[in-house]
C-alpha positions in Angstrom: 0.0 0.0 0.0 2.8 2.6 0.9 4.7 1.4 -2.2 1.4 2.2 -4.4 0.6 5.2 -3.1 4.1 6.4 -3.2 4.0 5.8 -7.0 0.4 7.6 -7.7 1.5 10.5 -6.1 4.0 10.9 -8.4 2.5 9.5 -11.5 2.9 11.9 -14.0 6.3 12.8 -13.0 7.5 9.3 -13.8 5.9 9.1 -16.8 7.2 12.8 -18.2 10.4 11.2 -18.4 9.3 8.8 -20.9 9.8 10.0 -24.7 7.5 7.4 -26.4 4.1 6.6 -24.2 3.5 4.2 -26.7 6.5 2.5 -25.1 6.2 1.6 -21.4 9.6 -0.9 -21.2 12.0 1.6 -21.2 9.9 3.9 -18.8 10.5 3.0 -14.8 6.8 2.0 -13.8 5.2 0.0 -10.9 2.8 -3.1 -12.2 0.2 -1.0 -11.2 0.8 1.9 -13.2 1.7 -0.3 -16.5 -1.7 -2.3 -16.2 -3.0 1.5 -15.8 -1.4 2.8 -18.9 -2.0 -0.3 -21.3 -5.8 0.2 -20.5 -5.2 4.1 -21.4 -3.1 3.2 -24.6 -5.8 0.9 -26.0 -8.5 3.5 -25.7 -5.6 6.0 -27.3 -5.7 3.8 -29.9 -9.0 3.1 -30.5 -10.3 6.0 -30.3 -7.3 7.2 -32.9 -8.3 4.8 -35.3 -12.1 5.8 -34.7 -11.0 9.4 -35.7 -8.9 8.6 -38.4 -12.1 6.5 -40.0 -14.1 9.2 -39.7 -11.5 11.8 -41.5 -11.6 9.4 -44.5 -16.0 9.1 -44.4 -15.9 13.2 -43.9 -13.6 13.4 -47.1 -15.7 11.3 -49.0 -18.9 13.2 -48.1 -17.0 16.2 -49.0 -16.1 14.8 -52.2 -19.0 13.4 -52.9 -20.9 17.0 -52.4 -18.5 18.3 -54.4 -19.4 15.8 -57.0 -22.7 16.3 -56.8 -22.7 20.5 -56.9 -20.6 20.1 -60.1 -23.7 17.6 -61.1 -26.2 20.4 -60.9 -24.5 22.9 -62.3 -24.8 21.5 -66.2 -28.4 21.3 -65.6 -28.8 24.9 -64.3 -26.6 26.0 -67.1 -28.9 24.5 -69.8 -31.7 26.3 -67.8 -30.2 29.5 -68.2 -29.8 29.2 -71.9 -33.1 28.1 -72.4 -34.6 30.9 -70.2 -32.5 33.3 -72.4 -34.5 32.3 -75.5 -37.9 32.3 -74.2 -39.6 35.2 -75.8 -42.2 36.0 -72.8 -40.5 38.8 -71.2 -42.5 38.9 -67.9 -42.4 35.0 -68.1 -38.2 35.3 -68.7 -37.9 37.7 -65.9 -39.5 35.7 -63.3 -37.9 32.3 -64.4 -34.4 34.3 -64.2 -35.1 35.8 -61.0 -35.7 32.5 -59.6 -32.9 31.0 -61.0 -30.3 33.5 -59.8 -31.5 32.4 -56.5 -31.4 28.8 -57.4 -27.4 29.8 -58.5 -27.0 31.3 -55.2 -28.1 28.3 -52.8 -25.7 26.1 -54.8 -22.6 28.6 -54.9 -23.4 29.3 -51.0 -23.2 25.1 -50.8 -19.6 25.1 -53.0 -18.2 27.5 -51.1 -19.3 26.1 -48.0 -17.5 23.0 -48.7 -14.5 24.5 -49.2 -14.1 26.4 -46.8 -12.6 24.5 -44.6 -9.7 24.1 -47.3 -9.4 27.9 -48.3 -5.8 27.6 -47.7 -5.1 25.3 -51.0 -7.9 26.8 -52.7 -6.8 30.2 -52.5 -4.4 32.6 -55.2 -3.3 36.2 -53.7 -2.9 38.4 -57.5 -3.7 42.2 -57.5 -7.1 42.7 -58.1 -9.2 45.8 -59.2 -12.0 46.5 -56.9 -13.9 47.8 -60.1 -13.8 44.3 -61.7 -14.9 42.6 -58.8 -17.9 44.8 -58.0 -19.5 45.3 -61.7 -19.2 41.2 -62.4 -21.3 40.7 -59.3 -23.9 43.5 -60.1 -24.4 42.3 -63.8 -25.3 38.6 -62.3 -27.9 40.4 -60.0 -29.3 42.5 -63.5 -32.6 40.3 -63.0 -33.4 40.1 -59.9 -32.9 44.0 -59.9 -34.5 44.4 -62.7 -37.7 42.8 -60.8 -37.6 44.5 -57.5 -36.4 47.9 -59.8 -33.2 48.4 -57.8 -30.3 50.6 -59.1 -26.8 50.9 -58.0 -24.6 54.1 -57.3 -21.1 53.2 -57.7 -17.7 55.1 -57.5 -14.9 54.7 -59.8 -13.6 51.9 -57.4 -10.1 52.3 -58.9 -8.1 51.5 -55.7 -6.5 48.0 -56.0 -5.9 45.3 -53.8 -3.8 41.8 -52.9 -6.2 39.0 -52.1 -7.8 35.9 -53.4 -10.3 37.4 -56.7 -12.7 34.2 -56.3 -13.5 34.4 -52.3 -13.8 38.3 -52.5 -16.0 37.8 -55.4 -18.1 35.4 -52.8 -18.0 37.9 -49.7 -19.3 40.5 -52.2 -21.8 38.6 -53.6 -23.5 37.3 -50.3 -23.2 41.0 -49.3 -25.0 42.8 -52.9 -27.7 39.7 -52.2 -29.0 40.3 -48.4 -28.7 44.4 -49.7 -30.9 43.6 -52.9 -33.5 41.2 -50.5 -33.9 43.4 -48.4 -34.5 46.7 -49.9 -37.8 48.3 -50.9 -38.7 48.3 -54.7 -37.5 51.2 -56.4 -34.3 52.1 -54.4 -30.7 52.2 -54.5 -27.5 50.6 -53.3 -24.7 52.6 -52.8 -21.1 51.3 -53.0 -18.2 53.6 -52.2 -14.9 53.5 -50.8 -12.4 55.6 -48.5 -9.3 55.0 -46.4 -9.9 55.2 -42.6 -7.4 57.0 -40.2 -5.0 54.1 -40.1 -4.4 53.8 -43.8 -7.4 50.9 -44.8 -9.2 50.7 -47.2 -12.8 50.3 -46.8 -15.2 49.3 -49.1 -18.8 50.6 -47.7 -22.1 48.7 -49.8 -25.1 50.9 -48.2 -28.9 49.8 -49.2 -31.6 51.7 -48.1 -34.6 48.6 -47.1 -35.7 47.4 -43.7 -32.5 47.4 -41.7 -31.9 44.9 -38.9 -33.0 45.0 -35.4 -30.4 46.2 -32.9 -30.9 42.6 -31.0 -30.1 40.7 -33.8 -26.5 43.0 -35.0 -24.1 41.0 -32.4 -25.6 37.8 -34.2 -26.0 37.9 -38.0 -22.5 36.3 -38.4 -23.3 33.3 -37.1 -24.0 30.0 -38.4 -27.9 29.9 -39.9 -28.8 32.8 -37.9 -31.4 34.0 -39.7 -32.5 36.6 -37.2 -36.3 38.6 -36.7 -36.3 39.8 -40.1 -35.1 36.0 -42.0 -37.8 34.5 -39.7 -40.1 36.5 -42.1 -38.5 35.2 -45.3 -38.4 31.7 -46.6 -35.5 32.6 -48.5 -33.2 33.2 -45.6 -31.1 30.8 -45.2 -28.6 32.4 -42.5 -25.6 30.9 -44.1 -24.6 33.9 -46.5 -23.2 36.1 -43.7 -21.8 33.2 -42.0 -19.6 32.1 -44.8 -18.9 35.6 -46.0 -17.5 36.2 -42.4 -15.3 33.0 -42.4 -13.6 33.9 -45.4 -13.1 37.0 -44.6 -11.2 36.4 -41.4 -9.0 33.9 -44.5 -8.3 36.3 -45.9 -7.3 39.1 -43.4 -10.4 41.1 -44.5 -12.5 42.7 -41.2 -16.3 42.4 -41.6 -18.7 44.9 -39.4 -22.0 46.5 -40.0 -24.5 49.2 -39.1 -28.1 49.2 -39.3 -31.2 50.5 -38.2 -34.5 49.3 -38.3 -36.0 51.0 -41.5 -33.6 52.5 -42.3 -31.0 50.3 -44.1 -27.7 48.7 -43.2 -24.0 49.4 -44.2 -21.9 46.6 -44.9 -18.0 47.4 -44.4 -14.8 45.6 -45.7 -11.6 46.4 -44.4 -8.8 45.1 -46.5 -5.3 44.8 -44.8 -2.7 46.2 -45.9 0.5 45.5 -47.8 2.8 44.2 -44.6 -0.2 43.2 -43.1 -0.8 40.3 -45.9 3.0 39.2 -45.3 2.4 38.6 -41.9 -0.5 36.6 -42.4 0.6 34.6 -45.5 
C-alpha cells in the first residue's frame, strides 16, 4: 500500500520522463501503473483509429458534395440558356429571378464546402476592386430588374492583394442580403475611403428594412437567420456566416451598421500591404 501510493502520487512525474508513451519498457513503472497505462493506450488507440475512419468518411462526403454540386451545375446552365431564349418577357424575368437564386443556394453550398480548405484553394494576385464589383452587379441585372433596384457606384479604382474568387463570394453574399432586403424602387450605394490608419474600406449601403439592434451581435453566425429572415423563406442564415469565415482567410474585417427602417452598411476592411505578409 505505501509502495502504491508512493508511485500515484507521483504518477505523472514518472511518466514525463518517458519520450515514447507508446513505449512503457523503457519507462520505470510500478505493475500498477503499467496495467494502468496499457488500458489508457488501447482507448488511445482506439479512439485514434475511430477518428482517423471518420476523417476518411468526412472526405468522401466532401467529395462526394463536391461531386454532386458540379452535377447540378450542367443542368442549371442548360436552364439558363433556355430561359434566355424564351420570348415571354415577364415569363423570362421571373424564371431568371428564380434562377439566380437557385445559382445562389448552390454557390453558397460550394463554397461552403470548401471552406474549410481555403488555404489550398486560394491565389493572392492584384485585383481591381472595379472588376470585382461590376461582375457581381451584372449577375444580380434580373433580380434588380424585378424589385427595380439601381446601384450608385464610384470609380472603385483603388486595387488590392487578395484571393479574386473568395472576395468575389463575400461581395456577392453581401449585394444579395442588400438587394433582398431593400424596398422596390431604391438604391444601393457602393463607395470606398481609407480610414485613419491607412485601410481601405469598401462601404455597400442599401436603403430597405434594416436589422433590429438585437439581432446586429448575431448575424454572423452559423444559420442565424434573425427577426427579419424569420419573415422570409429565403433566408437561409448561411450567407453572412460564410462571407464572415472567409473573410477572417483572408485578413479582410467584416462589421455593419443598421437601423430598423432605415437600411444597413456593410464594411470591408482590406489589410494592408505588410499586413498580408504577416498573415501569408
Amino acid at each position: 500500500y505505501i509502495k502504491e501510493t508512493r508511485e500515484i502520487k507521483n504518477f505523472l512525474g514518472n511518466l514525463s520522463n518517458a519520450s515514447d508513451l507508446l513505449s512503457l519498457e523503457d519507462v520505470h513503472l510500478s505493475p500498477f501503473q503499467k496495467r494502468l497505462m496499457k488500458q489508457i493506450l488501447e482507448v488511445y488507440e482506439e479512439k485514434d483509429s475511430f477518428i482517423n475512419k471518420s476523417k476518411i468518411q468526412l472526405q468522401e462526403h466532401v467529395d462526394d458534395l463536391l461531386a454532386w454540386v458540379h452535377e447540378v451545375k450542367t443542368p442549371l446552365t442548360a436552364m439558363k440558356l433556355m430561359i434566355e431564349q424564351t420570348n415571354d418577357e415577364k415569363l423570362r424575368k421571373r424564371l431568371e429571378s428564380e434562377w439566380v437564386r437557385i445559382h445562389l443556394l448552390l454557390d453558397q453550398q460550394l463554397h461552403h464546402t470548401r471552406l474549410a480548405t481555403i488555404e489550398k484553394d486560394n491565389r493572392l494576385e492584384k485585383v481591381i476592386l472595379r472588376d470585382v464589383v461590376y461582375k457581381e452587379i451584372r449577375e444580380f441585372r434580373s433580380w434588380c430588374l424585378e424589385k427595380g433596384i439601381g446601384f450608385q457606384v464610384e470609380e472603385l479604382e483603388q486595387e488590392i492583394t487578395t484571393d479574386k474568387k473568395w472576395l468575389a463570394f463575400i461581395v456577392r453574399q453581401i449585394l444579395s442580403n442588400a438587394i433582398k432586403y431593400s424596398h422596390e424602387n431604391e438604391e444601393v450605394h457602393i463607395y470606398t475611403e481609407i480610414n485613419e490608419t491607412g485601410h481601405l474600406l469598401l462601404h455597400i449601403k442599401d436603403f430597405g428594412i434594416g436589422i433590429n439592434e438585437e439581432d446586429l451581435p448575431r448575424i454572423f453566425q452559423k444559420s442565424y437567420t434573425g427577426t427579419v429572415g424569420r419573415e422570409s423563406v429565403q433566408s437561409t442564415g448561411m450567407g453572412l456566416y460564410l462571407a464572415k469565415n472567409a473573410a477572417q482567410k483572408l485578413g479582410i474585417l467584416i462589421s455593419v451598421k443598421s437601423q430598423v427602417n432605415n437600411g444597413s452598411t456593410f464594411t470591408l476592411q482590406f489589410p494592408q500591404q505588410n499586413e498580408y505578409q504577416k498573415t501569408w
